[in-house]
N, C-alpha and C positions, 0 to 999 in steps of 0.2 A: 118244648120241642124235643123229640126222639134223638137219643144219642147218634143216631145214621140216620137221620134225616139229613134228605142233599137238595138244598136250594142251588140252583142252574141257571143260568142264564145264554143266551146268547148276543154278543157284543158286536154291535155294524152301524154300519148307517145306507143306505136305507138296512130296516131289516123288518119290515111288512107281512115284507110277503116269504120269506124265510118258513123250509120246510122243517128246521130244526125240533121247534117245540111241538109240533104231531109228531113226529118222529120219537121222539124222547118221553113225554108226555105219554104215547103207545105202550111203551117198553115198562115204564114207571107204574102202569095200571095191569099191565100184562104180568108181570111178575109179584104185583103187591107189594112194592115197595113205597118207602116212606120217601117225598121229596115234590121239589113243585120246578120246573121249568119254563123261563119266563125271557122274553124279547125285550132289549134294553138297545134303546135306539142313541147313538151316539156321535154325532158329528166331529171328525178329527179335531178341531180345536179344542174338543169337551173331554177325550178320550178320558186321561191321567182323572180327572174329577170325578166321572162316572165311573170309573173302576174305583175309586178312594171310595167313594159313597155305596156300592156294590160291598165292599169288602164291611164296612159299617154295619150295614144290613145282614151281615151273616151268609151273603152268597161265597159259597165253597167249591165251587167250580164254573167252568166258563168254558162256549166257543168260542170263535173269531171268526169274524171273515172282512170282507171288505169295508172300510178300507185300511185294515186296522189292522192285517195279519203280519206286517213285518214291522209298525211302529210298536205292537203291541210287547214285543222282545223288550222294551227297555225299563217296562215293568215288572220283569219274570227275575227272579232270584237264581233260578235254573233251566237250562235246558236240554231235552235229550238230543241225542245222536242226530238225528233224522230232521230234526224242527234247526238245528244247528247246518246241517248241510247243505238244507234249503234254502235258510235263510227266512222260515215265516214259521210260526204257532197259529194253531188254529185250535187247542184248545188249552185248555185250562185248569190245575187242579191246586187247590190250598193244603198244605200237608203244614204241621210242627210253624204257622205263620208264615210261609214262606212260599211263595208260588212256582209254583212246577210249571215250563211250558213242554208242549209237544207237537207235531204235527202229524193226522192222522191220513191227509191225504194220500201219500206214497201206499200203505196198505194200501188203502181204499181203492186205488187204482188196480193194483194187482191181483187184491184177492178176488175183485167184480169178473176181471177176464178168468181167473181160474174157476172161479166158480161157474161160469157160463160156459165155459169151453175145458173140460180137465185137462185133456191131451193134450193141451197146446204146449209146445215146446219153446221155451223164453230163446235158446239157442240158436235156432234153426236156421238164422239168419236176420238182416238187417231189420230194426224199427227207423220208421219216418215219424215224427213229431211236426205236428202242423201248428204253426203259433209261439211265442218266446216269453207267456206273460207270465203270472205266478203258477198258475196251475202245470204248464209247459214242464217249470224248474219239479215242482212234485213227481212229474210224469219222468221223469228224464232220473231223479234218484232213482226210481224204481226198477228203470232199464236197467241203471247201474248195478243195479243190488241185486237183480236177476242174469245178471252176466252178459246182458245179449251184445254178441259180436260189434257189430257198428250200428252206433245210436247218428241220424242225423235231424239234428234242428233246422224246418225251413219254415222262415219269416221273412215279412217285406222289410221290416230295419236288421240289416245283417248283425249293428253291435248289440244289439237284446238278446240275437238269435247266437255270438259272439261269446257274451255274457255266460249262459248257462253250459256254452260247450268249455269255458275256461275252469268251469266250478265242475261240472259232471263230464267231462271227457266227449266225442263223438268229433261232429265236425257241422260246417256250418255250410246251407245248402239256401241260395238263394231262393224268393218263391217264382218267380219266373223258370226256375228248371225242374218247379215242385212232379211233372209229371215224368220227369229223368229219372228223380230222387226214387221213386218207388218202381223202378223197371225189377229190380230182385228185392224186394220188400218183403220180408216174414211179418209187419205187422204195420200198420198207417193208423196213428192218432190224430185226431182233431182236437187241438186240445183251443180252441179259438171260441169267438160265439158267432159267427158266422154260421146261418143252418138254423140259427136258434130261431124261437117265434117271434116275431117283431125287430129281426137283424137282417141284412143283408143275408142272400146265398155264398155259401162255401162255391168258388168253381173249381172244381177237383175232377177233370175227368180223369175215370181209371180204365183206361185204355190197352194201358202199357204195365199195369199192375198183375202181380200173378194169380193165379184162380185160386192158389192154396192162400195168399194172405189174407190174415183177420184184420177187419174194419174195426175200427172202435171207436166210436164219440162217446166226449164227455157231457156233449149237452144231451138234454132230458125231456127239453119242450121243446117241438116236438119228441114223443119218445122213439119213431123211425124218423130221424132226419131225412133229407134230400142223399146225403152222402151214403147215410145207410142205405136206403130204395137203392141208388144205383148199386150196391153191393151183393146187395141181397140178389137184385137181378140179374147179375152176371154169375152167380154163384157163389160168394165167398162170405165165408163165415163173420159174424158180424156181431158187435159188443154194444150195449145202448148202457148212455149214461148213468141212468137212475139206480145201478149198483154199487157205482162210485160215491154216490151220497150215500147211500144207503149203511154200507161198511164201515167209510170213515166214519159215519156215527156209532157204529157198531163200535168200532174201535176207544172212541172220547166214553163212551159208555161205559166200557169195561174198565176205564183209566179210574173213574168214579165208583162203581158200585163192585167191581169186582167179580162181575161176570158176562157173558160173552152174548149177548141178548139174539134174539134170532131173526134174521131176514125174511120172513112170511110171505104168502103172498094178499093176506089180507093189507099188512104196513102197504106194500108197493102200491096196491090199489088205491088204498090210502090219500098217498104221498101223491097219486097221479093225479086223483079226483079232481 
């Protein structure tokens, strides 16, 4: 086996249908690189055994995702900044035996909006965060890290929603006043699956919302949600998920190989097929 050959995996349960290894697997053939990317399905009781036997095998790096992203911390030797504040890893890298964690979401979040919108200005005034779950906590680092004035988390159990305004600052907005929360809104996340295909609808009317703020969902299937269409049709600028996967793989990528792979729009098509 090649001294940089990088054996990959991705660690979940389900994880089927996981766009990780197209994704990686793209990048891996696209640049000529040496390594193979592979789906390791894990059910939380199994976790700790299927990482010991992963590590056996010579796999050198690793995602994470459900449901695995914060019990996965107490196998990591180390962790950066970001994956510490959150409180979840979603990836993975083997360095000198000792496992490195990190979390790539928070990028992932931020650099999908600057890349779709440059001008957007993080300041300008308030974000709305729709939802309290893990992704919520990623999304909410990012406001922080990006300055913006007042972050507010609104969710139907206010101690989730509690929860992340005590770790990342903001304040907590119940969902019943969610069309209050975004009367002066610089930016409304959906960070929920509500919207998604096969979920219940988001009901979000944006009524009371200003024409300048940018929509963003996280979800991807559909790739215009319901919440996007009304946004779009009112006018306001609008952010679709599939960036946010897109980067934070970008990001575990680069943790691994050492360079910055490129968001195409052949991968999107890809990734949507």
């Amino acid at each position: 086996m090649a001294h940089n050959y990088k054996k990959l995996a991705i660690l979940g349960h389900p994880v089927q249908h996981s766009k990780s290894p197209l994704i990686h697997k793209y990048w891996i053939k696209k640049y000529g690189l040496d390594g193979q990317y592979d789906a390791v399905d894990s059910p939380p009781d199994t976790l700790e055994r299927t990482l010991r036997r992963c590590l056996k095998e010579d796999y050198n790096g690793f995602n994470v995702t459900l449901p695995h992203k914060h019990s996965i911390r107490s196998y990591c030797d180390f962790f950066d900044t970001t994956s510490h504040e959150i409180g979840a890893v979603n990836t993975l890298h083997l360095k000198d035996h000792k496992l490195y964690g990190s979390n790539t979401d928070a990028y992932g979040f931020s650099k999908n909006l600057e890349m779709s919108h440059p001008d957007f200005e993080w300041g300008a005034g308030p974000a709305v965060v729709l939802g309290a779950g893990g992704a919520a906590r990623a999304v909410a680092y990012a406001l922080k890290d990006k300055n913006v004035p007042v972050i507010k988390i609104c969710n139907r159990t206010l101690s989730k929603a509690g929860n992340i305004v005590a770790d990342m600052g903001g304040s907590v907005m119940p969902w019943e006043e969610r069309t209050e929360a975004i009367k002066e809104c610089n930016l409304l996340i959906n960070t929920t699956l509500l919207g998604m295909e096969g979920q219940s609808l988001l009901e979000m009317p944006l009524e009371t919302l200003p024409s300048h703020a940018t929509v963003y969902d996280i979800v991807y299937a559909p790739l215009i949600t319901p919440l996007l269409q009304e946004a779009q049709a009112r006018g306001n600028p609008i952010v679709t998920g599939i960036g946010m996967l897109l980067y934070q793989a970008q990001q575990a990528f680069k943790t691994w190989y050492g360079i910055v792979p490129e968001v195409d729009n052949l991968l999107i098509q890809k990734v949507l097929a």
